[in-house]
C-alpha positions as CSV (number, residue, x, y, z in Angstrom):
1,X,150.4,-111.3,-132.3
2,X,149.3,-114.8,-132.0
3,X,146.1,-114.3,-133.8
4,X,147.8,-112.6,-136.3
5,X,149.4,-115.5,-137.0
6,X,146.9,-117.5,-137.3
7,X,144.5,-115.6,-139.3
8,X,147.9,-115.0,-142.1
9,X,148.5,-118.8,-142.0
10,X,144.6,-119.4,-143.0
11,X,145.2,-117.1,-145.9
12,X,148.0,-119.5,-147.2
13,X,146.2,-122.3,-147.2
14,X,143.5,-120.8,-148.3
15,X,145.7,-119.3,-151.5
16,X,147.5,-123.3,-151.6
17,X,143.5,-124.8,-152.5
18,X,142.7,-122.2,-154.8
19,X,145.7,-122.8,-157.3
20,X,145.6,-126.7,-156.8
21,X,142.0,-125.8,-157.9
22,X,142.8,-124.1,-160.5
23,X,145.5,-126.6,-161.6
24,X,142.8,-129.2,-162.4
25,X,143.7,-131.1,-159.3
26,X,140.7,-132.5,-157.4
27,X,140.5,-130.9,-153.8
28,X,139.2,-133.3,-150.5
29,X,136.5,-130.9,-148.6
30,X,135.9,-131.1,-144.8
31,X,132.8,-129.5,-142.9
32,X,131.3,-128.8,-139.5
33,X,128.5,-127.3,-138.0
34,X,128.6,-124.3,-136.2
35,X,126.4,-123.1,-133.1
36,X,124.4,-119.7,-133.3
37,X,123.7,-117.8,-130.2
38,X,122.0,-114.3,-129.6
39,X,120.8,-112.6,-126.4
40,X,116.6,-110.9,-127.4
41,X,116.1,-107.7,-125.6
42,X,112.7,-107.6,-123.3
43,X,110.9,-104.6,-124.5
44,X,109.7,-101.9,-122.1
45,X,105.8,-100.7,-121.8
46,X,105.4,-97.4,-123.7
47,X,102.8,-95.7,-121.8
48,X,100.0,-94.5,-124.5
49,X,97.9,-92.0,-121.9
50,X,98.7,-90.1,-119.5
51,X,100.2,-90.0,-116.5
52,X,98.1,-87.4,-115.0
53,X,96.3,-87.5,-111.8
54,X,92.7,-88.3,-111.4
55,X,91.8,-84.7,-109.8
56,X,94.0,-81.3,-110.7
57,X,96.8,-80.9,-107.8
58,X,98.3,-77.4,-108.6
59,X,98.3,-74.5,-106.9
60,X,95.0,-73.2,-107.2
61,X,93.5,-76.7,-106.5
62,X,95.7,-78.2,-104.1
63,X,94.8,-81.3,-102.6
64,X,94.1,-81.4,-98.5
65,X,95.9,-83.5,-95.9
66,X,93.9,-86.7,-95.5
67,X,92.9,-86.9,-98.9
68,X,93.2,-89.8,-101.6
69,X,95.3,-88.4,-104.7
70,X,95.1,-91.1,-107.5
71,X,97.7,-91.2,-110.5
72,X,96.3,-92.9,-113.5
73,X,97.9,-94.1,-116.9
74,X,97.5,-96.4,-119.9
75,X,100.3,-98.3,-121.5
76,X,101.0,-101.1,-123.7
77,X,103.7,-103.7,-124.2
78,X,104.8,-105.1,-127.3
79,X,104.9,-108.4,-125.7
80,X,101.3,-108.0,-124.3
81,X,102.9,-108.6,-120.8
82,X,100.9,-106.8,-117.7
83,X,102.5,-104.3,-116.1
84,X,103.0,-101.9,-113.2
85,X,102.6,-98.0,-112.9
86,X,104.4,-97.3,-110.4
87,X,104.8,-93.4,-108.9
88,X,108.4,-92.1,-108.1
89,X,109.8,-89.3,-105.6
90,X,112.5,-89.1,-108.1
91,X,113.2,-90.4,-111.7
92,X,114.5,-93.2,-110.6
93,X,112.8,-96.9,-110.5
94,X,114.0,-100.5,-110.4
95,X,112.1,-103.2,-111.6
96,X,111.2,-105.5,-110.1
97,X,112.5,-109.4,-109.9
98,X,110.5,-112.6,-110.6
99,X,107.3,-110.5,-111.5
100,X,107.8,-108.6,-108.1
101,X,106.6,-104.9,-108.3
102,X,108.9,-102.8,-109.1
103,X,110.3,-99.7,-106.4
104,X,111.6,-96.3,-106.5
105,X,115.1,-96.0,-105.8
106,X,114.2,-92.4,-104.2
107,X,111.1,-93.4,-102.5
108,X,107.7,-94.4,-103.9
109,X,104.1,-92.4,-103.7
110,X,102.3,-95.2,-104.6
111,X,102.5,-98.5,-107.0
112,X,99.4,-100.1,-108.6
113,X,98.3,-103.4,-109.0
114,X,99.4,-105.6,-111.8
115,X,97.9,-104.4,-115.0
116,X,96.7,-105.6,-118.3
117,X,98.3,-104.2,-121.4
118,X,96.2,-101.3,-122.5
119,X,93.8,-101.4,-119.7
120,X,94.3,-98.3,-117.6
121,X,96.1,-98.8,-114.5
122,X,96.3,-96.3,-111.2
123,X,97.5,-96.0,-107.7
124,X,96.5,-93.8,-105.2
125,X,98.2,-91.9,-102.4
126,X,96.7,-90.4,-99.1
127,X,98.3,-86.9,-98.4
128,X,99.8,-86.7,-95.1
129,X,100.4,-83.3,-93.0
130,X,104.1,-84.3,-93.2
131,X,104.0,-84.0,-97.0
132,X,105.4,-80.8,-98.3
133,X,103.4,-78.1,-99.9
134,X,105.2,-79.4,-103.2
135,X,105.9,-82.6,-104.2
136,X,107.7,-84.1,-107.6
137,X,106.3,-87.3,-108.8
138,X,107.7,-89.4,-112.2
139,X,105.6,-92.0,-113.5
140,X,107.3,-94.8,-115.1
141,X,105.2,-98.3,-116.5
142,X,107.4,-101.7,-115.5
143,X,106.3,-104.7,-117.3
144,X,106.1,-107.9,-115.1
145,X,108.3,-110.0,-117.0
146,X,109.5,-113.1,-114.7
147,X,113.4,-113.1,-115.9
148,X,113.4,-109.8,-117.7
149,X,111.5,-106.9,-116.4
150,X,112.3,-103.5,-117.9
151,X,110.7,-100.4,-117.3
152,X,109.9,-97.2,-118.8
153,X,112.3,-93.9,-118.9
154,X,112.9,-91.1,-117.9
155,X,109.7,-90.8,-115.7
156,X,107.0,-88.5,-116.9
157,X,105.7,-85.8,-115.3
158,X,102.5,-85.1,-117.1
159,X,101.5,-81.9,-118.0
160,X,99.2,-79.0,-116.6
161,X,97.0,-78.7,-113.3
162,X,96.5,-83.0,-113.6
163,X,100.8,-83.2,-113.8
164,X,104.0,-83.0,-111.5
165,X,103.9,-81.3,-108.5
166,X,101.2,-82.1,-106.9
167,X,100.4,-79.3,-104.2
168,X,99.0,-80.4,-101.0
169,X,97.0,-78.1,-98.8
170,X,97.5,-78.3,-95.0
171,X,95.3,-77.6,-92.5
172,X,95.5,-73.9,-90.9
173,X,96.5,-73.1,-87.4
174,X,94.3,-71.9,-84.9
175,X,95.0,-72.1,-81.3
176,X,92.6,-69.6,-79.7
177,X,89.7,-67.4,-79.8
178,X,89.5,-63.8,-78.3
179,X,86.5,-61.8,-78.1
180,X,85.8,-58.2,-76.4
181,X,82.2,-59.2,-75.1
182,X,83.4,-60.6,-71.9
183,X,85.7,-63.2,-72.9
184,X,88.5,-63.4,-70.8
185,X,89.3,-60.5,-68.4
186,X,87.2,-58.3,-70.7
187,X,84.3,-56.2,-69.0
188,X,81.4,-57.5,-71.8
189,X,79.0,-55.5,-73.6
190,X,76.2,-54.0,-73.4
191,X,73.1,-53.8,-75.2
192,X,73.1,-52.3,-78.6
193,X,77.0,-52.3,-78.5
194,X,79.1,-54.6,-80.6
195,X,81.5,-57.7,-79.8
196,X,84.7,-58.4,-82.0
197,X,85.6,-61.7,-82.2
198,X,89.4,-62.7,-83.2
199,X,90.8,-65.9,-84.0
200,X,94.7,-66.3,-83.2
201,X,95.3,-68.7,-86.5
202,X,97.2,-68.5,-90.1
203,X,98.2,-71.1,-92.7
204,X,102.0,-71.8,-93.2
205,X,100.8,-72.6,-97.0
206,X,102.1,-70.0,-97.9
207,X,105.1,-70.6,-100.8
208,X,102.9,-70.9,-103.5
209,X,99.5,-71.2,-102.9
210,X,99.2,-67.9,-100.6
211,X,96.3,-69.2,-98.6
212,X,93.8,-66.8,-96.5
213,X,92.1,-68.0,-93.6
214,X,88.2,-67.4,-92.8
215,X,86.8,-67.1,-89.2
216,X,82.9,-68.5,-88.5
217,X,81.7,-68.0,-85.1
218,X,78.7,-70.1,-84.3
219,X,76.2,-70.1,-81.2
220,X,75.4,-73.9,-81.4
221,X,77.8,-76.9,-82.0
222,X,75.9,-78.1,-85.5
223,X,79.2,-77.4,-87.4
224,X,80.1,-75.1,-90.0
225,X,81.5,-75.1,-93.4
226,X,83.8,-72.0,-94.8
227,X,80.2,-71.0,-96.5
228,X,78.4,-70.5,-93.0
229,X,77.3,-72.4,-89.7
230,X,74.7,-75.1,-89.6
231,X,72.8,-74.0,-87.2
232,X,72.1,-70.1,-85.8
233,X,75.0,-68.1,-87.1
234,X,76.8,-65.4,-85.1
235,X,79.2,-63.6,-87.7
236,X,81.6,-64.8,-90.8
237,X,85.0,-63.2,-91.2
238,X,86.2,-62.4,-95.0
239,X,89.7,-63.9,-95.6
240,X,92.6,-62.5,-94.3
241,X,96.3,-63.2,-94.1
242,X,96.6,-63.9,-90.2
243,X,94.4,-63.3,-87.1
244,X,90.6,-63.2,-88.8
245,X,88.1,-61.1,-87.2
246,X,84.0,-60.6,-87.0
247,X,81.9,-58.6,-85.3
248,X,78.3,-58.5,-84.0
249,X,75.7,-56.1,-83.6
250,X,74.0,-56.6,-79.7
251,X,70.4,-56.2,-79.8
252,X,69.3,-53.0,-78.6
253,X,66.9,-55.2,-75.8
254,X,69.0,-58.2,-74.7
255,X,68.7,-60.2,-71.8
256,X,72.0,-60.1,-69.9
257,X,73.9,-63.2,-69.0
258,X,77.3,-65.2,-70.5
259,X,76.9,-66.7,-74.1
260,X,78.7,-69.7,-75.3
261,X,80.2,-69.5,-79.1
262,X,82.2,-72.2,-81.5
263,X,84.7,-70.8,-83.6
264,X,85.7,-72.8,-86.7
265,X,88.3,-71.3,-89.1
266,X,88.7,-72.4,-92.8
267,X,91.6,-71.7,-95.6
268,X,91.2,-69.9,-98.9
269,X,90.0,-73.7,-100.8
270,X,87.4,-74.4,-97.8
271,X,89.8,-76.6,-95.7
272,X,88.9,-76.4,-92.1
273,X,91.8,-76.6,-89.5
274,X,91.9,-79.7,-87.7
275,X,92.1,-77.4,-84.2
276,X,87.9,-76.6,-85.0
277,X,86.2,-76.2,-83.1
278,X,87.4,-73.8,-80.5
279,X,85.0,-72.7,-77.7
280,X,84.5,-69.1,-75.8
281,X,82.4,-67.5,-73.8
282,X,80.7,-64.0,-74.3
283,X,79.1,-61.6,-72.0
284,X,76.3,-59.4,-72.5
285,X,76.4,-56.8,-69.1
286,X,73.4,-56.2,-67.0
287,X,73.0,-52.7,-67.3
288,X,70.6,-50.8,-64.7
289,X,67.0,-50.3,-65.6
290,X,65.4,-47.0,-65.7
291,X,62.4,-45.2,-64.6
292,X,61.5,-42.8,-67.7
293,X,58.3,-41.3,-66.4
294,X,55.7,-41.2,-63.4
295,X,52.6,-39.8,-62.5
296,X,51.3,-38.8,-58.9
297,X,47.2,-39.1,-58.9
298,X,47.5,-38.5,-62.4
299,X,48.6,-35.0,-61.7
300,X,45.7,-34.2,-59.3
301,X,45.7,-32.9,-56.3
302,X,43.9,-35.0,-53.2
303,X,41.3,-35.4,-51.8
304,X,41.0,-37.6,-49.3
305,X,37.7,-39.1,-48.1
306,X,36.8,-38.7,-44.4
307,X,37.8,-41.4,-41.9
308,X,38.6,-43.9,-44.3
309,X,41.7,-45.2,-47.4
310,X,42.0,-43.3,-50.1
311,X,43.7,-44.9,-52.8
312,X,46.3,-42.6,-54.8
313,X,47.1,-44.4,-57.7
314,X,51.0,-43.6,-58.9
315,X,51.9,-44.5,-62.0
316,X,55.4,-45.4,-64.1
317,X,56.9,-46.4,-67.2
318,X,59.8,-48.6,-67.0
319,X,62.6,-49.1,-69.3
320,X,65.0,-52.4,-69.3
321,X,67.8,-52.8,-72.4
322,X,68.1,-56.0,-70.8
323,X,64.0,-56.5,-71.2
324,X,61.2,-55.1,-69.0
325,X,61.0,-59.5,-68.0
326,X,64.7,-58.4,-66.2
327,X,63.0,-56.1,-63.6
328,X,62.2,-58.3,-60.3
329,X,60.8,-55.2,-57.9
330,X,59.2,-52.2,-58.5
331,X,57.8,-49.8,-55.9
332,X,56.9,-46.5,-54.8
333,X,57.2,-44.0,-51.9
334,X,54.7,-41.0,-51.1
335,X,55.8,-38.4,-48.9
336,X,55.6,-35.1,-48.1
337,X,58.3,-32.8,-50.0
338,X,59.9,-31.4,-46.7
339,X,60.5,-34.9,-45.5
340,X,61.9,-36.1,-48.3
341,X,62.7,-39.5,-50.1
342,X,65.6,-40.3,-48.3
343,X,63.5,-40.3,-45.0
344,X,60.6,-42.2,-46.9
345,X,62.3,-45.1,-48.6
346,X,61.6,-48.1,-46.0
347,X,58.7,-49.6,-44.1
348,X,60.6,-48.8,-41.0
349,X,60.1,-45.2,-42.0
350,X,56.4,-45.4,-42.5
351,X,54.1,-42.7,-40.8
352,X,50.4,-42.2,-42.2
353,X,50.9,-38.6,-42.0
354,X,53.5,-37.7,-44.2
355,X,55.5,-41.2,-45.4
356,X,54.1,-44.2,-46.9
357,X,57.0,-46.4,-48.2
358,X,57.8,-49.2,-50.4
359,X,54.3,-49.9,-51.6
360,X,54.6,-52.5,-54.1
361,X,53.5,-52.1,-58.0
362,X,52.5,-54.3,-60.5
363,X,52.8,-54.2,-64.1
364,X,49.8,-53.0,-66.0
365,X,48.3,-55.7,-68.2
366,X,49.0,-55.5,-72.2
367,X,52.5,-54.3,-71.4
368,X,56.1,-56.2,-71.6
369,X,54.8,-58.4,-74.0
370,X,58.1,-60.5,-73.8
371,X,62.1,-60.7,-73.9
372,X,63.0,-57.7,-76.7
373,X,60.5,-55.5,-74.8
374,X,62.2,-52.6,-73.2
375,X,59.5,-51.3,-71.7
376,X,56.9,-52.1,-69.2
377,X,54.1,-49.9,-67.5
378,X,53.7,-50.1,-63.2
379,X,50.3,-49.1,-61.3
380,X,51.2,-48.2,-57.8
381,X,47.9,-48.3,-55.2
382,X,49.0,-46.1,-52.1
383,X,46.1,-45.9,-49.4
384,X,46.8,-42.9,-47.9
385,X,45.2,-42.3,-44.7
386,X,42.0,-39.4,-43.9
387,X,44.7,-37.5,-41.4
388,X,47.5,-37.2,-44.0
389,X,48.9,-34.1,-43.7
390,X,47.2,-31.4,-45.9
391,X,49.3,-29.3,-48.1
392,X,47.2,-26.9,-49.1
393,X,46.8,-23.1,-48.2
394,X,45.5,-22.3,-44.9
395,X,47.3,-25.7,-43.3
396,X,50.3,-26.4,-41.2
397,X,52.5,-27.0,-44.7
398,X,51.2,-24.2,-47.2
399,X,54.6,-24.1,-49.0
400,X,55.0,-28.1,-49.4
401,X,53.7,-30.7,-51.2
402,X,53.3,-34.5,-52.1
403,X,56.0,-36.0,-54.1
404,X,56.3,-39.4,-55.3
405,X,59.3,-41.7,-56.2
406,X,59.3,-44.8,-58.0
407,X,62.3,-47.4,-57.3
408,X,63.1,-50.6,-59.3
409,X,65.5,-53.5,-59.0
410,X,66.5,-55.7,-61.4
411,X,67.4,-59.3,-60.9
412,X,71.1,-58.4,-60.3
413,X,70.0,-55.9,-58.0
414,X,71.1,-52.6,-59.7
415,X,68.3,-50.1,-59.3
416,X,66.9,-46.4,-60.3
417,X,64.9,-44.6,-58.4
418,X,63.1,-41.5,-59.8
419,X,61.2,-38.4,-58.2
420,X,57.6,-37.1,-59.8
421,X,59.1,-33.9,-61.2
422,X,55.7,-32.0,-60.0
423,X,54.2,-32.7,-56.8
424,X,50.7,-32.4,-56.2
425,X,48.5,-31.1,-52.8
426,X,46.8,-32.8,-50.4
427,X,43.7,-30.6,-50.0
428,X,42.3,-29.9,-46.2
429,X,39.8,-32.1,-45.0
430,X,36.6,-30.8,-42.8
431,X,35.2,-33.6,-41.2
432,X,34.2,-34.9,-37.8
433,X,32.2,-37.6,-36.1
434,X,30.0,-37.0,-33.3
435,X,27.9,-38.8,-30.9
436,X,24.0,-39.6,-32.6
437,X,21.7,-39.3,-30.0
438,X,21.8,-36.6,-26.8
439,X,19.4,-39.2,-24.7
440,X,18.3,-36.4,-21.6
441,X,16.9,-39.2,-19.6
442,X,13.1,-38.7,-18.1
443,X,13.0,-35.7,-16.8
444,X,9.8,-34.0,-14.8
445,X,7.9,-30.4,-15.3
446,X,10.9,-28.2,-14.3
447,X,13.6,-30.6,-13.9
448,X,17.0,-30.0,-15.9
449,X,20.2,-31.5,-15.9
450,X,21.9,-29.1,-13.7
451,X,25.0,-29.5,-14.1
452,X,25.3,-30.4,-17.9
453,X,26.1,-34.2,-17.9
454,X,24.9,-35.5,-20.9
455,X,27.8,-35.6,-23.3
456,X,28.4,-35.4,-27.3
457,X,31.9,-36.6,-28.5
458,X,33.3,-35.1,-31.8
459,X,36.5,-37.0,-33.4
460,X,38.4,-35.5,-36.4
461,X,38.1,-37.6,-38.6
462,X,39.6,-35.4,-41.4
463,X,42.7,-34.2,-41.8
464,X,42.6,-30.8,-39.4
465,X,42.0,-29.7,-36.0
466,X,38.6,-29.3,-35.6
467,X,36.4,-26.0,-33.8
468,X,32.7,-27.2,-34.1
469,X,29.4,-25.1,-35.3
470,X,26.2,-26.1,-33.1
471,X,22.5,-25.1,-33.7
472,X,19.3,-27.1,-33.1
473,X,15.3,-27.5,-33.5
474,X,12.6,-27.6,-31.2
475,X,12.0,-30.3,-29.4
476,X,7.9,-31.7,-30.1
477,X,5.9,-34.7,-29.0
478,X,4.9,-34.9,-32.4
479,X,1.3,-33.3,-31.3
480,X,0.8,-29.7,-29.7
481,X,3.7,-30.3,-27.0
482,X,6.9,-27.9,-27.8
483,X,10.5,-27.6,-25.8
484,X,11.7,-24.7,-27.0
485,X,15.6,-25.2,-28.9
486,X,16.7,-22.6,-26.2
487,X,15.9,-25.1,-23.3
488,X,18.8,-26.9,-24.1
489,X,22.2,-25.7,-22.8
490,X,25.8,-26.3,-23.5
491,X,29.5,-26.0,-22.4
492,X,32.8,-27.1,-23.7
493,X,33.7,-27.8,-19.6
494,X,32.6,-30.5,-17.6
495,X,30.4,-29.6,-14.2
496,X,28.9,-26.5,-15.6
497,X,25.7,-25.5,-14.1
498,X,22.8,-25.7,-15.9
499,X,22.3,-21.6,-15.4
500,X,25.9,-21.2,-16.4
501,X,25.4,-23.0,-19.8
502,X,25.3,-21.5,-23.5
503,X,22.1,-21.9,-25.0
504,X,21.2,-23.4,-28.1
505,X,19.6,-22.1,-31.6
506,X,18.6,-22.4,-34.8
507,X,21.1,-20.6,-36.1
508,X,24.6,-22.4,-36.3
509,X,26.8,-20.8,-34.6
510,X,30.8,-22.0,-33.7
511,X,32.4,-22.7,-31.0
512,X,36.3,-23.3,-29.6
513,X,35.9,-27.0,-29.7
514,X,39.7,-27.3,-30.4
515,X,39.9,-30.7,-31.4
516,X,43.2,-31.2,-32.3
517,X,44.7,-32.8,-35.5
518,X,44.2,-36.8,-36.0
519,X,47.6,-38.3,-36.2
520,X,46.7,-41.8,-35.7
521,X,43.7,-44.1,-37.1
522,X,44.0,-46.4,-34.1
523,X,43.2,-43.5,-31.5
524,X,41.9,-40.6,-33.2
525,X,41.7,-36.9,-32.1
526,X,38.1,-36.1,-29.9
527,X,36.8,-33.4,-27.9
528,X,33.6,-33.2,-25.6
529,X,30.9,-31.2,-25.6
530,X,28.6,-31.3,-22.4
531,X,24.8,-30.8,-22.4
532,X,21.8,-29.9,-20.1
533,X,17.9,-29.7,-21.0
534,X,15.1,-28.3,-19.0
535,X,11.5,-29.2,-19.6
536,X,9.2,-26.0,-19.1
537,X,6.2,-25.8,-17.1
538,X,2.8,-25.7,-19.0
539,X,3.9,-28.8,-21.8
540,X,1.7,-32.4,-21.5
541,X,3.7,-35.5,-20.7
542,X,5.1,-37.3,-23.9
543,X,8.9,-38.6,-25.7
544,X,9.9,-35.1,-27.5
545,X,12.4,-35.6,-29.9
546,X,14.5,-32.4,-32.6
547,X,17.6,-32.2,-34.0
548,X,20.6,-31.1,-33.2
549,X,23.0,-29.7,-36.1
550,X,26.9,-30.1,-35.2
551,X,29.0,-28.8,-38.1
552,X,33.3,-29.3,-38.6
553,X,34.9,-25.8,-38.7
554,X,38.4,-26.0,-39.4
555,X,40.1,-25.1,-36.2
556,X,43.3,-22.5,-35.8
557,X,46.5,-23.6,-37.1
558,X,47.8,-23.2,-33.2
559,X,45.6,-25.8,-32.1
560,X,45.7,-28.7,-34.1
């Protein structure tokens, strides 16, 4: 009401001067100065480019955990002031105070540095595993006015794969490696069969950007990248939701023994978990090796030389899947079939009649040529002795033969053994040894040995018993002087008289010598044969000398 008052009392004076004026009276004027005051608003930045950030950051480029995501921009203020860009959780910012940076009321990503008006400004932000998979961001450009600083809004946003959210992409889980070669409690593999290897891993990623996860198996520790290992490779998985597998193909020929592997597993963009890399351990079983084939004598029958070794070779082709180099013994037993390889299958067992055991073999030279050969070729050398037992018709063992079976170890002692599948004979053997000379001593016209007492020793020195075929020469002085063959007498006893002895002749002739079967080369089977001479009246004086003929006649089965 008051200043109603006053502004209708101005009026009247004002109306009071105005007529005086026009009455011709001559007004008195008073004046004063008056004081203008106005308050000039600080203009904001306008930003001009941008914001965007320097990389895209959406969905299907997402930006990993550890990585530096810079936001960029270019504004301008129309007081060529520097400013800030400063990054914002929320659109929300405060500017700041006495050219102080501005901050985010909602929390910042990042602020830059003081900027010059149209000079591009940024600010980065290194994404932590914390972050979210999506993230808001408002951009707003504060100038850095001392008394006045004033900042740009709302926030932007930007636009496209370069504008808010960005997307970060975390690492995925993996917390174990399984295999079925071993690893574990499992029983391995074995050559030319297959391990499976499964990582236990996924990526929680999974509201938008739907991320796979890769497995990469490794057998060296040179790294990996979702595109392969660095060094040797074992198997790649393709990308799967959860639990990634890959397999392997075992060699068919692969040395046995427990494998180390690195296991590295990688999202859908290439990101490798932080848990890489994870370490197992495969197994590739020792499995048995295998004799495929063997040969006794080449599948001859023998013949064994008299009194002496023969040397039967027996030959075999081995086969290892863990490599012919994984085979530490291979040998060979000879026997005769009724006894058996069971009974023939130690040295403790040997007998040089009918067993001869563990006789070492060698591998035969231009064979197992290295670790992915399977196979390798053995030479056995057996010496069988002259008084191994004869198989052959018309012996003690017409319906048996001589088998062969080869045995190998490997070096973790598993073993095959496998019998010749067709034996072969050991023929008879006729042969003897007898004493060289029959000396008669000097002897007068009409003396004799009376009884016989000159002696001739036959050993078997083949494989029978022995009855012995005797026939003779004259005896001459080499001039007109003959001792007629019949002169000279003989007897299978000792003592005989002289008259009571069988005389010799030219023709051979056998006789019951009964030698019996050698068994043993150290004391050999003999027999005696006694003999007597007479020198006849009417011959001169002189050395007479003939020869004596004793033949080997296998004896009677009864008697050897």
């Amino acid at each position: 009401m008051r200043n109603l008052r006053i502004n209708k009392l101005n009026l009247l004076t004002n109306l009071i001067i105005l007529g005086m004026f026009l009455a011709g009276f001559k007004a008195v004027v008073f004046a004063e100065t008056v004081i203008t005051i106005v308050t000039a608003g600080n203009a904001s930045p306008v930003i001009t480019s941008g914001p965007e950030t320097s990389t895209p950051s959406d969905g299907n480029n997402p930006i990993n955990v550890g990585a530096d995501l810079t936001f960029q921009t270019i504004a301008t203020d129309a007081s060529a002031e520097d400013y800030y860009l400063i990054i914002c959780k929320t659109d929300a910012v405060v500017p700041g105070v006495g050219g102080a940076p501005p901050t985010c009321s909602g929390g910042s990503w990042c602020v830059s540095l003081v900027t010059d008006s149209g000079v591009q400004a940024s600010c980065t932000y290194t994404t932590q595993n914390s972050d979210p998979e999506s993230n808001e961001w408002y951009a707003f450009v504060c100038d850095n006015n001392a008394t006045y600083a004033s900042c740009s809004s709302p926030g932007a946003t930007g636009t496209g794969s370069t504008g808010s959210p960005f997307k970060v992409n975390h690492d995925p889980n993996f917390s174990s490696i399984t295999d079925d070669g071993g690893g574990g409690a499992d029983s391995g593999s074995n050559p030319g069969g297959t391990i499976t290897f499964t990582g236990t891993s996924n990526d929680d990623d999974v509201d938008s950007l739907q991320d796979t996860v890769k497995l990469v198996v490794c057998a060296d520790t040179m790294g990996a990248t979702a595109s392969g290992c660095s060094g040797v490779e074992l198997c790649t998985s393709v990308y799967t939701a959860s639990n990634p597998t890959c397999q392997i193909n075992i060699p068919n020929v692969a040395p046995d023994g427990n494998y180390n592997y690195y296991a590295y597993v990688f999202d859908s963009h290439g990101f490798a978990s932080l848990s890489n890399y994870v370490t197992g351990t495969y197994t590739i079983n020792n499995v048995a090796p295998t004799v495929v084939s063997l040969f006794l004598n080449n599948s001859l029958n023998i013949s064994l030389a008299e009194g002496v070794t023969t040397t039967v070779p027996v030959t075999a082709t081995v086969r290892d899947y863990n490599s012919c180099q994984d085979i530490t013994t291979a040998e060979t037993s000879v026997y005769r079939s009724d006894i058996g390889y069971p009974a023939c299958d130690t040295n403790a067992l040997d007998n040089d009649n009918y067993c001869y055991a563990q006789v070492t073999c060698t591998v035969t030279g231009g064979t197992c040529t290295g670790s992915t050969d399977e196979f390798a070729d053995y030479n056995c050398s057996v010496d069988m002795q002259y008084h191994a037992d004869p198989t052959f018709t018309d012996s003690l063992f017409p319906l048996e033969n001589w088998l062969s079976t080869v045995k190998v170890i490997d070096d973790n002692s598993q073993s095959h053994d496998l019998e010749v599948s067709a034996g072969v004979e050991v023929l008879t053997t006729n042969a003897l040894d007898v004493t060289s000379v029959i000396n008669y001593g000097s002897l007068n016209i009409g003396d004799k040995n009376d009884p016989l007492d000159k002696i001739t020793v036959v050993t078997a020195t083949g494989n029978v018993g022995l009855d012995q075929e005797l026939a003779g020469t004259d005896m001459t002085d080499g001039g007109s002087g003959v001792i007629g063959v019949n002169y000279q007498k003989h007897s299978l006893t000792s003592g005989t008289a002289y008259a009571s002895g069988i005389s010799l002749t030219t023709v051979l002739t056998e006789y019951e010598l009964n030698v019996p079967k050698t068994t043993s080369s150290v004391a050999p089977e003999t027999k005696n044969t006694w003999w007597g001479l007479e020198i006849p009246l009417g011959i001169p004086p002189g050395v007479y000398t003939g020869t004596n003929t004793v033949t080997a006649v296998k004896g009677e089965l009864a008697e050897w």
